[in-house]
C-alpha positions as CSV (number, residue, x, y, z in Angstrom):
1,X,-2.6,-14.6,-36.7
2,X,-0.7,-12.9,-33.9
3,X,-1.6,-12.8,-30.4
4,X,-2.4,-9.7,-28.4
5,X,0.1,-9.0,-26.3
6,X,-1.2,-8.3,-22.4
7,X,0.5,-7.0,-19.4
8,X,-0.1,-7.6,-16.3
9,X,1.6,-5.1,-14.0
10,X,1.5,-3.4,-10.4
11,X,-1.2,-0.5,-10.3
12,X,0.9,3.1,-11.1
13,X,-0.9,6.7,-10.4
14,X,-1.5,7.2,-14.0
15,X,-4.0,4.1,-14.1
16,X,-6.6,6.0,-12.2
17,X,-8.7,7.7,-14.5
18,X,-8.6,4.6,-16.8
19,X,-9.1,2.2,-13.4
20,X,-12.4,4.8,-12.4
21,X,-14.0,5.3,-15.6
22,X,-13.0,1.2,-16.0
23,X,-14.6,0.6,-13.1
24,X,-17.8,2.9,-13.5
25,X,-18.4,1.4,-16.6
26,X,-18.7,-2.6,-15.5
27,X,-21.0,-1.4,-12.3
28,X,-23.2,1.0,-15.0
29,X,-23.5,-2.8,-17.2
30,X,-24.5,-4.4,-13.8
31,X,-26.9,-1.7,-12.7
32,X,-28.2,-0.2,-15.1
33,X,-30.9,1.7,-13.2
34,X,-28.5,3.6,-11.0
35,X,-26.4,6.8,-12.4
36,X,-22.6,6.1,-11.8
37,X,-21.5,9.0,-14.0
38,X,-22.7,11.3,-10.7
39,X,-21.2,9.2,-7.9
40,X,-17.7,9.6,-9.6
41,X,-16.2,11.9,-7.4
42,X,-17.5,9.4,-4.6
43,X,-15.6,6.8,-6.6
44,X,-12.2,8.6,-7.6
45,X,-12.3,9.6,-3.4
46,X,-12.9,5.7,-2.4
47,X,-10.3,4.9,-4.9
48,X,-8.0,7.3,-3.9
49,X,-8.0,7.0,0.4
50,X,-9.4,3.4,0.5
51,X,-8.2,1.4,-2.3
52,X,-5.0,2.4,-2.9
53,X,-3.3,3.0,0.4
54,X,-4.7,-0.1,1.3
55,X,-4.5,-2.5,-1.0
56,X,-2.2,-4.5,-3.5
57,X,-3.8,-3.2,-7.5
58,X,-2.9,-5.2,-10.3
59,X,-3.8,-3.9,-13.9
60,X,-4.1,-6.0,-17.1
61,X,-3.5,-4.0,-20.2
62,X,-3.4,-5.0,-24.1
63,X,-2.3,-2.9,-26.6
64,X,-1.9,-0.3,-23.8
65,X,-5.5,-0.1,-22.8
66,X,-6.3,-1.1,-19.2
67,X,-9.2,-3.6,-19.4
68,X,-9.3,-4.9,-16.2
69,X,-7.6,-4.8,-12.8
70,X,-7.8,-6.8,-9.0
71,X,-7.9,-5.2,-6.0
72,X,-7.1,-7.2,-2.5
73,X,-6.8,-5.8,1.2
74,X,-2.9,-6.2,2.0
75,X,-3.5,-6.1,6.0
76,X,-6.7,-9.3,5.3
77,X,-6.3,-11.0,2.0
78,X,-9.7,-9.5,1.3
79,X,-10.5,-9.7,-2.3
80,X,-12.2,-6.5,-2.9
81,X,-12.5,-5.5,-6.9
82,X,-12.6,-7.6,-9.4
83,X,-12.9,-5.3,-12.6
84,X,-12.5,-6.6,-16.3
85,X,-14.1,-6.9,-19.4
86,X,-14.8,-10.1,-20.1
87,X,-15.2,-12.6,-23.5
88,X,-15.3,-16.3,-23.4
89,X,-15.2,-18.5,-26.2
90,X,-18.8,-20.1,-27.2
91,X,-17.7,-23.5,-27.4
92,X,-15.9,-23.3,-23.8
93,X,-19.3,-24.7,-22.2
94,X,-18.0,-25.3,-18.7
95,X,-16.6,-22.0,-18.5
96,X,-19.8,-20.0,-19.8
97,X,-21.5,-22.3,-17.2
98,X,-19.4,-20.9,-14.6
99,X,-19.6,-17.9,-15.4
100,X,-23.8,-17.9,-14.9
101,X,-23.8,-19.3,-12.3
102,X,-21.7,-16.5,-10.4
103,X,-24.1,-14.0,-12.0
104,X,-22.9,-13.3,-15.5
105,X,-25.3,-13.4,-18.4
106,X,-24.6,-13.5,-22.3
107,X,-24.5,-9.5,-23.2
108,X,-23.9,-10.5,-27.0
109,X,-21.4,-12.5,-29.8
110,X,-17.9,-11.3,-30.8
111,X,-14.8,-13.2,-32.6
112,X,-11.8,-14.2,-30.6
113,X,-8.5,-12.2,-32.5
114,X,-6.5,-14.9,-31.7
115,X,-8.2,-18.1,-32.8
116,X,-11.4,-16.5,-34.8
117,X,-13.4,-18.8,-33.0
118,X,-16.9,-17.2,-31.6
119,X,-17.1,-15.9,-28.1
120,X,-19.7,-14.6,-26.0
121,X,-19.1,-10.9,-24.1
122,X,-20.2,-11.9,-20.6
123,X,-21.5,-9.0,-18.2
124,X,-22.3,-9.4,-14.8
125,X,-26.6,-9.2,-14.3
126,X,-28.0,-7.4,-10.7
């Protein structure tokens, strides 16, 4: 079985809408109560004049889908965004422990492409 190849790469201009709708998404899994889908021009403005004049963006992309990206403040060292979507592998206990306790719960099963082994899609709970 061959493994997907990733990229990991400096932020460009055409990664916003995917890096927005990306980022809307994970935040809608989080909060599901609150409507993101009308704060995105509040979003795409933030990204735009706060995010990316002011901080160093790297994207990760497989198979030329962005699916996750880092944002951190280049004048602090602030960590600011961390954005992905996230799988771990079932029998990687200490991981998946790690992973609840910083707020992540078990959002359902999948199969690893790599290894076929079963993994867990992790989402991050309110």
């Amino acid at each position: 079985m061959t493994e997907p190849s990733f990229t990991l790469r400096p932020y460009a201009a055409a990664d916003e809408a995917a890096a927005i709708e990306l980022w809307r998404t994970t935040w809608q899994q989080a909060y599901p109560a609150i409507d993101f889908t009308a704060r995105v021009d509040w979003w795409r403005s933030r990204w735009r004049h706060e995010l990316v004049p002011n901080a160093s963006i790297v994207v990760v992309q497989i198979g030329g889908e962005l699916i996750g990206f880092v944002t951190v403040e280049r004048a602090t060292g602030y960590l600011d965004q961390i954005v992905v979507d996230l799988q771990v592998n079932q029998d990687n206990s200490r991981a998946v422990r790690f992973y609840k306790k910083h707020g992540f719960a078990i959002s359902g099963e999948d199969v690893n492409p790599r290894s076929g082994a079963p993994v867990y899609r992790m989402r991050w709970r309110a």
